[in-house]
C-alpha positions as CSV (number, residue, x, y, z in Angstrom):
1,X,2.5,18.4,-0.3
2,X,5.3,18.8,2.6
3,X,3.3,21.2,4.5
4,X,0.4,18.5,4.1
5,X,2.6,15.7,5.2
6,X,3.6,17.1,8.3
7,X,0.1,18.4,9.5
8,X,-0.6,14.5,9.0
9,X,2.6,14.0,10.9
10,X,1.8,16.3,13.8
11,X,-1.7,14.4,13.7
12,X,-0.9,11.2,14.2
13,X,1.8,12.0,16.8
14,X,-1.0,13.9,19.3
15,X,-2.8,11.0,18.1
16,X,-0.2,8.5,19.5
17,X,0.8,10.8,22.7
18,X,-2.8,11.7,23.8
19,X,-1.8,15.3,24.3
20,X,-0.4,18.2,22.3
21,X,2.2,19.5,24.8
22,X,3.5,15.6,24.6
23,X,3.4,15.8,20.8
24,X,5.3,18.9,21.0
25,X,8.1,17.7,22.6
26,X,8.4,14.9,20.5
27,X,8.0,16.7,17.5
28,X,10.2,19.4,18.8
29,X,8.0,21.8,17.8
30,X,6.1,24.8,20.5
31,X,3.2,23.7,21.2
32,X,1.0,26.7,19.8
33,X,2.3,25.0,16.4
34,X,0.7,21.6,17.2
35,X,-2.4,23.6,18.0
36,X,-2.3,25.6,14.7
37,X,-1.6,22.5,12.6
38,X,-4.6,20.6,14.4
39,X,-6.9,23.5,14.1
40,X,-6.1,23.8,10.3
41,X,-6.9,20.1,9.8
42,X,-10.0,20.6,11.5
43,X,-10.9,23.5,9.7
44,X,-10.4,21.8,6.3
45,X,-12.1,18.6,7.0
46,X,-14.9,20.4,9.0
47,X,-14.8,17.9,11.8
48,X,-13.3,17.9,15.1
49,X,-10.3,15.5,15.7
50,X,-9.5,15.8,19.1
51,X,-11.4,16.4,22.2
52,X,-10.3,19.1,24.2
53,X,-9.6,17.5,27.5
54,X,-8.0,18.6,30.9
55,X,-4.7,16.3,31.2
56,X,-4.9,14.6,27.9
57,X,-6.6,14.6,24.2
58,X,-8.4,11.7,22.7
59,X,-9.5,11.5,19.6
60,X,-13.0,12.0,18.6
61,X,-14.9,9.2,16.4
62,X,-14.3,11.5,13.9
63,X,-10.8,11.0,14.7
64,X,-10.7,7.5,14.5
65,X,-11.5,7.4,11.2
66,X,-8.9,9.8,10.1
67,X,-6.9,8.3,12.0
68,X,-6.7,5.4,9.1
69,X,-6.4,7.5,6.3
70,X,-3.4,9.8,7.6
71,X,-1.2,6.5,8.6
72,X,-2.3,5.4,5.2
73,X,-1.3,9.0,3.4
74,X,2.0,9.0,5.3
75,X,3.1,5.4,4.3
76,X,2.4,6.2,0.1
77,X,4.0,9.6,1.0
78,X,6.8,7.1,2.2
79,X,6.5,4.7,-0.3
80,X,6.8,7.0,-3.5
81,X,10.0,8.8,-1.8
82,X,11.7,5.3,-1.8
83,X,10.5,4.2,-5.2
84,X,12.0,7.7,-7.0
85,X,15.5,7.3,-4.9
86,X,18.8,6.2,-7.1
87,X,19.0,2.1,-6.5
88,X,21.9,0.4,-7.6
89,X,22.7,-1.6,-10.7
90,X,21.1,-5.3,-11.0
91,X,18.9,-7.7,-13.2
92,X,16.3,-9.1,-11.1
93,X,14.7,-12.5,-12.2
94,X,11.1,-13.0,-12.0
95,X,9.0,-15.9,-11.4
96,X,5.5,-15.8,-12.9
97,X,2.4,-17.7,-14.9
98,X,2.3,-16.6,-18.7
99,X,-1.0,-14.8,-18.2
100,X,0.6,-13.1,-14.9
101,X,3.5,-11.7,-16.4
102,X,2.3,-10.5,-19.5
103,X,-0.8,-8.9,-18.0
104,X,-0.3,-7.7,-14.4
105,X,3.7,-7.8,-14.3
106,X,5.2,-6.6,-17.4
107,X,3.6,-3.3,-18.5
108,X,4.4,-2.7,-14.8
109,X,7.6,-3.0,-14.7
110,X,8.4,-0.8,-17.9
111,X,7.1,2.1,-16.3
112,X,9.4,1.1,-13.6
113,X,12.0,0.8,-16.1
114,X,11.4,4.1,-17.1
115,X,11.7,5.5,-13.8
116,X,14.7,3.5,-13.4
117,X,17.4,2.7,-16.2
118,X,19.3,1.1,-14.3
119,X,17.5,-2.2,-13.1
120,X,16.5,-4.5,-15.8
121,X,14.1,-7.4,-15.3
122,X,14.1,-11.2,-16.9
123,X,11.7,-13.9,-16.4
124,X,12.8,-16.7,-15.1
125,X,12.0,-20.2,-14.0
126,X,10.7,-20.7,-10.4
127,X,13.7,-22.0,-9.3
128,X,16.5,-19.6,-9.8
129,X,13.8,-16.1,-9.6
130,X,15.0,-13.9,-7.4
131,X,10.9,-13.3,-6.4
132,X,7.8,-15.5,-7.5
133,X,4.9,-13.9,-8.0
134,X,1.8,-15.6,-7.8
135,X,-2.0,-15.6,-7.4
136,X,-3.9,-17.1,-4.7
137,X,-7.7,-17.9,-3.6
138,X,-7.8,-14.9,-1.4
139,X,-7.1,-16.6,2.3
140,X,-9.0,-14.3,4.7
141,X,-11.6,-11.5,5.0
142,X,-10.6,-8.3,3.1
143,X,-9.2,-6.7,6.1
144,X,-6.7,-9.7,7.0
145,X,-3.8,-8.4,5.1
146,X,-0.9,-10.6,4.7
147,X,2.9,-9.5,4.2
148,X,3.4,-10.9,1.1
149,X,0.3,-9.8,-0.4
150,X,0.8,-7.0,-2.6
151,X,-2.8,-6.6,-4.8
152,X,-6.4,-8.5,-4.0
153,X,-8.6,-9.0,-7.2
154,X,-11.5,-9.9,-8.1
155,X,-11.7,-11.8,-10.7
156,X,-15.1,-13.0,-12.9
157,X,-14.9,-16.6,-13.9
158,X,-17.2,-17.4,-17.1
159,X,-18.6,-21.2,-17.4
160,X,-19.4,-22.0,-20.6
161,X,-22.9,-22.2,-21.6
162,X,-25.6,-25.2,-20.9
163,X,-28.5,-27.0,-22.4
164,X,-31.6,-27.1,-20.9
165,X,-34.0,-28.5,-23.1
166,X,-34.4,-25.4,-25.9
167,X,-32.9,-22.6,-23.2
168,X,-29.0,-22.0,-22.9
169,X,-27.7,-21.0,-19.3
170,X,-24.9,-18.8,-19.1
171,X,-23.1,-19.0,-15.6
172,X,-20.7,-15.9,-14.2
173,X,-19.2,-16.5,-10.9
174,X,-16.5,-14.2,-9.3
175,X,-14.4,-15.0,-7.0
176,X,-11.4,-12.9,-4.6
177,X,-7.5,-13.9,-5.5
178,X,-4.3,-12.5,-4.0
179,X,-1.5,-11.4,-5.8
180,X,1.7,-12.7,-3.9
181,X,5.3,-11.3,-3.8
182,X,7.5,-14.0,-2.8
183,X,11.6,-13.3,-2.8
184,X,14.0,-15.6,-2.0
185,X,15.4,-14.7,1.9
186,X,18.9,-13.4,0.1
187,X,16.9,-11.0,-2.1
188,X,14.5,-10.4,0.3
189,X,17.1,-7.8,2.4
190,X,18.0,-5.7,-0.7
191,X,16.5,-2.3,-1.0
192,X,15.6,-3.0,-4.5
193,X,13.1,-5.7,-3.3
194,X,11.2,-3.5,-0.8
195,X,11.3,-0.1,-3.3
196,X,9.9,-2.8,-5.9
197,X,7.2,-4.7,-3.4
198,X,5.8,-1.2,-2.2
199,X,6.1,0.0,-6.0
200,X,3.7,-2.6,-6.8
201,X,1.3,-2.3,-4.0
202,X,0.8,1.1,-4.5
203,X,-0.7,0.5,-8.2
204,X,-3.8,-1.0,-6.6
């Protein structure tokens, strides 16, 4: 998993820099070992990342693409590093719907109990949460991603049935919500909001 995470490291940094001899220096690594990682990405996926250029090295279409998954791979890689570190001692107060909290929030946050003992959770009125979550109609297409947005859903909504004469009609629509992690601005710089925001994002 290390030796993965760097090859994705090395990656993205030739990817960044445009050459490998720039990489190298950056990574503080020779730069037959930013060729070897490369050429063992390349070998794995089957696709070539990087075109081979006098002066500098783009990436390839191919490239492109992976380019989105190994920024992605890095930041989880990130993410679950923070969410397994010690945190310190606090009871945080959460703001939520009934149907929210019992169903999205709650089983959630006891397997973050169990991870860690010591922070313990309460639900609490809007007023005095340390963070509100919330759902949303989703604002934007599914690429505009907005800070505080830490799940999208789709959710079906059943209307109940109508009369037509003799023939019932049963209508399903669906529609796209956003589920929102709103702290308060004094909670907001605490490590144990962002270790908690990217726990959460990362379960969907």
């Amino acid at each position: 998993m290390v030796l993965q995470d760097f090859r994705l490291k090395v990656f993205v940094t030739v990817a960044e820099e445009k050459s490998f001899t720039k990489a190298a220096s950056r990574l503080d690594i020779s730069q037959p070992a930013v060729s070897q990682n490369i050429a063992e990405l390349e070998r794995g996926l089957g696709v070539r990342l990087f075109d081979r250029l006098k002066g500098e090295n783009p990436l390839t279409p191919e490239g492109e693409v992976f380019m989105k998954y190994a920024r992605k791979s890095l930041e989880l890689s990130a993410s679950a590093q923070t969410v397994f570190a010690t945190l310190p001692a606090a009871t945080i107060r959460i703001g939520a719907s009934d149907d929210l909290y019992t169903y999205y929030i709650a089983p959630r946050l006891k397997d973050f109990s169990d991870v860690h003992p010591e922070i313990s959770f309460e639900r609490s009125g809007s007023d005095d949460a340390d963070i509100v979550i919330f759902m949303r109609p989703s604002l934007g297409t599914p690429f505009d991603i907005d800070p505080e947005v830490i799940a999208k859903a789709r959710i079906s909504l059943s209307r109940p049935s109508m009369k037509m004469g003799d023939i019932a009609a049963a209508h399903e629509d669906t529609s796209c919500f956003e589920i929102v992690f709103r702290p308060t601005p004094e909670f907001s710089t605490s490590r144990v909001c962002h270790v908690l925001k990217d726990y959460f994002a990362s379960l969907l």
